[in-house]
C-alpha positions, -999 to 999 in steps of 0.1 A, spaced: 0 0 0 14 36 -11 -1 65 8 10 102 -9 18 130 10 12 167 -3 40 190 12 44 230 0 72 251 5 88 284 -5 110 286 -35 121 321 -41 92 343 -39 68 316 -47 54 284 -32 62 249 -44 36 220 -36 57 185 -44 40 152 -37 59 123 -20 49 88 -15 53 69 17 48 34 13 32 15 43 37 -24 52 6 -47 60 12 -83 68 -4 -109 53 -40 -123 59 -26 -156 65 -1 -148 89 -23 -123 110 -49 -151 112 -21 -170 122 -14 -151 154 -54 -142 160 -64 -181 159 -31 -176 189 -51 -152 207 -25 -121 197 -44 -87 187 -44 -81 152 -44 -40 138 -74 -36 112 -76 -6 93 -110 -3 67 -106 21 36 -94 62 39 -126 66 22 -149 51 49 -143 58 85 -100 58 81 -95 41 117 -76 12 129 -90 -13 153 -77 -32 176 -87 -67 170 -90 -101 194 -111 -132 194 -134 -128 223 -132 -165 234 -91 -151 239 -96 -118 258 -78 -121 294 -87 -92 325 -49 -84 309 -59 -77 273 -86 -61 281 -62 -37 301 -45 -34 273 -71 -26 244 -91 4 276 -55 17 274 -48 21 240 -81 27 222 -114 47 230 -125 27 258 -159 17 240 -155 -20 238 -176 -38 209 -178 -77 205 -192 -79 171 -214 -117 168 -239 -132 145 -276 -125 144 -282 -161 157 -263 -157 188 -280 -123 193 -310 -138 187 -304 -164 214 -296 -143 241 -323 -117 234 -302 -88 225 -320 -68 200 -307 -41 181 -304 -4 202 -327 15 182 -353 6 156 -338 36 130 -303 39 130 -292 71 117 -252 67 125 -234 68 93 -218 37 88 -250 22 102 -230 6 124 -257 -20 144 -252 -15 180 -279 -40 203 -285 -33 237 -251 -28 261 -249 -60 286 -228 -70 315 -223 -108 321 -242 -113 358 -218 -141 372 -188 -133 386 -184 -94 385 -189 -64 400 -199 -33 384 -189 -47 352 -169 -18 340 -137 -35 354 -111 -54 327 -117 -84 343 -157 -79 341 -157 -67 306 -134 -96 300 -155 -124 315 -187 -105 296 -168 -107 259 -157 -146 267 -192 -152 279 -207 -140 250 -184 -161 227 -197 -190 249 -220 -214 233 -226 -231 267 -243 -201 281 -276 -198 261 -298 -185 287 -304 -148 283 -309 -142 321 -274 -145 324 -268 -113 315 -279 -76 329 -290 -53 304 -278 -21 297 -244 -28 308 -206 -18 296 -198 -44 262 -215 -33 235 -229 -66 215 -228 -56 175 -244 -77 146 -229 -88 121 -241 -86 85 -244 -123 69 -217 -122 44 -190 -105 58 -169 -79 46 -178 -91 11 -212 -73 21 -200 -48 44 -165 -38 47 -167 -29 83 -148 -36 116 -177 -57 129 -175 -82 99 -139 -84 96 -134 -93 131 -164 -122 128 -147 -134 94 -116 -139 113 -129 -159 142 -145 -178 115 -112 -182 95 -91 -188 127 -120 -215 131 -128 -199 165 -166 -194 181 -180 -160 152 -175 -132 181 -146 -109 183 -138 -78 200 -131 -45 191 -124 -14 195 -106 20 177 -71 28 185 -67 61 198 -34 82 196 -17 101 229 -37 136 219 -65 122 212 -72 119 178 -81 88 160 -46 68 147 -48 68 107 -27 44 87 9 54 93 5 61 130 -14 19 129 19 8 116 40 25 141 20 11 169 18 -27 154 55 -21 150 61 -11 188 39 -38 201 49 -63 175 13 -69 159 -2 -78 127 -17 -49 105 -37 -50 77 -67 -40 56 -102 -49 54 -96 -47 18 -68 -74 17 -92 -95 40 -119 -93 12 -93 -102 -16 -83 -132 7 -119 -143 10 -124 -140 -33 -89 -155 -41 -93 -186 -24 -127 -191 -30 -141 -185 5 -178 -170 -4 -195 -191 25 -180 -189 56 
């Protein structure tokens, strides 16, 4: 991937605008599914076109209280674990509002804390225990969780990032890839000032923390090339 960079400056009395090209390195789908079927995070960034962020990315049925310390740290704080509309389904979590007027129509259900086990659920190890209970299969009884609470359940689109090239799909496409339980968790990485991390500063961080990055759009051109329409 090539990103360009516009830069002016003063030549003489005038100003000269030159554009330079800064190539930035993704890894490969195979080896970033590699280290997320490990439980390792993976770095996904979507399109510059569409939102431009990077998310952190983990299996849920891997997240530890220490992860989960480690994603609050790093990122917005506003943890997602992304799941199919069956699972939803099955534990009664509908969708948040009936007309979504966010603009990536992102599908938010109702927020739940897991009701075993924790406090005030806002705690690592509490959202940590609600994100592997969710990716559960044993737990099917919808009483088992409170309602609202601090994990934010998404749904996924059947399809995957084939039909929607979000964070919520790619995350579910990898569980399904890593051949994990479809829930994941995410969440957007989030520089020291507090501006969202765009491409080049997603690189520097996989490179300090010695992650896998790469694109939603490489993920969908891993699905066509090797023939993997039905997952």
């Amino acid at each position: 991937m090539v990103k360009e960079c516009v830069l002016s400056y003063k030549n003489g009395g005038g100003v000269t605008t030159t554009t330079i090209t800064k190539a930035i390195r993704f890894d490969s789908i195979p080896d970033a599914l590699s280290d997320f079927a490990q439980g390792k995070f993976v770095l996904v960034v979507d399109n510059e076109e569409r939102e431009n962020e990077g998310d952190l990315v983990i299996a849920a049925e891997k997240i530890t209280t220490e992860k989960m310390a480690f994603m609050v740290r790093y990122t917005s704080g506003l943890i997602c674990v992304p799941t199919t509309p069956e699972r939803l389904e099955q534990l009664e979590l509908p969708l948040m509002v009936p007309n979504n007027t966010e603009k990536m129509k992102t599908a938010y259900t109702i927020s739940v804390d897991y009701k075993h086990n924790t406090t005030t659920g806002i705690s690592a190890h509490d959202r940590a225990l609600t994100a592997r209970s969710l990716a559960n299969p044993s737990i099917m009884n919808p009483n088992d969780f409170n309602r609202p609470g601090h994990i934010f359940p998404l749904r996924y689109t059947q399809g995957g990032v084939l039909k929607r090239a979000g964070h919520t799909e790619a995350s579910v496409d990898m569980c399904k890839l890593a051949n994990l339980q479809p829930v994941g968790v995410i969440c957007e990485l989030v520089k020291d000032d507090g501006l969202m991390a765009r491409r080049d500063d997603c690189r520097a961080f996989a490179d300090e923390h010695k992650l896998k990055l790469i694109t939603i759009t490489d993920l969908i051109k891993h699905r066509l090339d090797n023939g993997l329409l039905d997952i």
